[in-house]
C-alpha positions in Angstrom: -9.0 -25.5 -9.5 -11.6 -22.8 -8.4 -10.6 -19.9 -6.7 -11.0 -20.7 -3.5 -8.8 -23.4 -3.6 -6.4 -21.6 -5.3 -6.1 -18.7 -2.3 -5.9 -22.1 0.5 -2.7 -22.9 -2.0 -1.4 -19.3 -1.7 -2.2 -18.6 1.8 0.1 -22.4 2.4 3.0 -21.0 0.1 2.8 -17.3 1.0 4.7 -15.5 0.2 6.8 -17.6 -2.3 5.0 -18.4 -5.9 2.0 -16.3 -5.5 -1.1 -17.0 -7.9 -1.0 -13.3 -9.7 -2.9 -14.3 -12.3 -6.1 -14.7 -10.7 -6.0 -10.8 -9.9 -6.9 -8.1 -12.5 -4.1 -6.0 -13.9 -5.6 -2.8 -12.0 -6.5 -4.5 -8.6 -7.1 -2.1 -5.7 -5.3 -3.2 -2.8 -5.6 -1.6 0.7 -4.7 -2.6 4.0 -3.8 -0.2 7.4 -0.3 1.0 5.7 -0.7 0.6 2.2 -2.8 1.9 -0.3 -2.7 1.2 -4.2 -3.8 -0.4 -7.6 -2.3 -2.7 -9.7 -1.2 -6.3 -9.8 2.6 -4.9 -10.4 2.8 -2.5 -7.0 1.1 -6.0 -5.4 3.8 -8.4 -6.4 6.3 -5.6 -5.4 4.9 -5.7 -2.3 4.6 -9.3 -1.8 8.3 -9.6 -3.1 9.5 -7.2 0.1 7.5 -8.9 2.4 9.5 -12.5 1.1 12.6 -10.6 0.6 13.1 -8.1 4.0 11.2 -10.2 6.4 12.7 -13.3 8.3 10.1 -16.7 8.5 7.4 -15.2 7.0 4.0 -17.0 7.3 0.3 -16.5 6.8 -1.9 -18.8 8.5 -5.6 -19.2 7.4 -8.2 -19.6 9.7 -11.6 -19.1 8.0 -12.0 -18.8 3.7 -15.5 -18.6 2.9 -16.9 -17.0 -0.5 -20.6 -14.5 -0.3 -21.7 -13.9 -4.4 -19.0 -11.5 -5.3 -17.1 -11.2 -2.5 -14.4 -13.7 -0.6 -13.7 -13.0 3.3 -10.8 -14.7 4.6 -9.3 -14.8 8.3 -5.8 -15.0 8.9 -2.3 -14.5 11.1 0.3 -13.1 9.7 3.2 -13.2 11.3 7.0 -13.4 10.8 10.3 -12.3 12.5 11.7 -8.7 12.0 15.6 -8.7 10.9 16.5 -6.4 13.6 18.9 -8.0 16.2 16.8 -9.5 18.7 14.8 -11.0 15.8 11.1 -10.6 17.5 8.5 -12.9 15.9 5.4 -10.4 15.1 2.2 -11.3 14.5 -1.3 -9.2 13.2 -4.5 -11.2 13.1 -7.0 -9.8 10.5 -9.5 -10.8 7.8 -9.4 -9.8 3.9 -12.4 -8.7 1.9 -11.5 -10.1 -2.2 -14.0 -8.1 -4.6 -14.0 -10.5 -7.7 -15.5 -9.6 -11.2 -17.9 -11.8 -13.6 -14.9 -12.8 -15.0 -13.5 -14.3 -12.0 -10.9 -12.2 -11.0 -10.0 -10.2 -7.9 -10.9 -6.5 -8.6 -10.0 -5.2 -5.1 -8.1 -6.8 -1.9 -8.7 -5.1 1.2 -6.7 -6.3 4.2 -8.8 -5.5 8.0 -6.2 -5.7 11.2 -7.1 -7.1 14.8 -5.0 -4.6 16.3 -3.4 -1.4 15.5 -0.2 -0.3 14.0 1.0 1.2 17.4 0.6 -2.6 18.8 2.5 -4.2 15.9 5.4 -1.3 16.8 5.1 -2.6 20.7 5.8 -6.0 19.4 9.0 -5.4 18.6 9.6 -4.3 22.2 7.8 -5.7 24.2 6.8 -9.3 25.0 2.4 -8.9 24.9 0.8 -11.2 27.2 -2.2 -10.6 24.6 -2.4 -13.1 22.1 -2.4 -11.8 18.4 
């Protein structure tokens, strides 16, 4: 299975059973609240996301590999255990740097909206689509 297909796979599954191996050990991640490198602090973070948030799910929209680099459009969106349990939800794209070995080097995550407007969403109903 090439890589591609193996991120459709993930992107289906997420966050449960992640493909790690087709990241390198000292992966640079990024997205608007995180910041870091290694394919340990990733799984740590995947692991919160499947452990703290309710329903989690990451819908793909777009996959589509340029030479070394894999751009990916997505929703994420899950509910947050607070108790009116709002569903949230942050369109964005992801920018996958891979090597000439064939694994991801860097991960950088992009946001349709802003962290302020992910905050409103657990407060107030948007008539904006995300």
């Amino acid at each position: 299975m090439d890589i591609i297909e193996i991120l459709k796979e993930d992107y289906k599954r997420f966050p449960v059973n992640q493909t790690y191996s087709i990241y390198a050990p000292d992966v640079y991640f990024q997205d608007p609240m995180n910041k870091f490198r290694g394919v340990k602090r990733y799984k740590e973070m995947i692991n919160f996301i499947q452990n703290w948030f309710l329903n989690p799910k990451m819908d793909l929209h777009n996959i589509q590999r340029l030479g070394d680099t894999i751009k990916t459009e997505w929703t994420l969106s899950w509910n947050t255990p607070i108790p009116w349990k709002p569903r949230i939800s942050i369109p964005g794209w992801s920018e996958l740097g891979v090597n000439s070995d064939g694994l991801i080097v860097s991960h950088i995550d992009y946001w349709n909206c802003s962290r302020l407007d992910v905050v409103k969403q657990h407060f107030f109903s948007s008539k904006k689509s995300y």
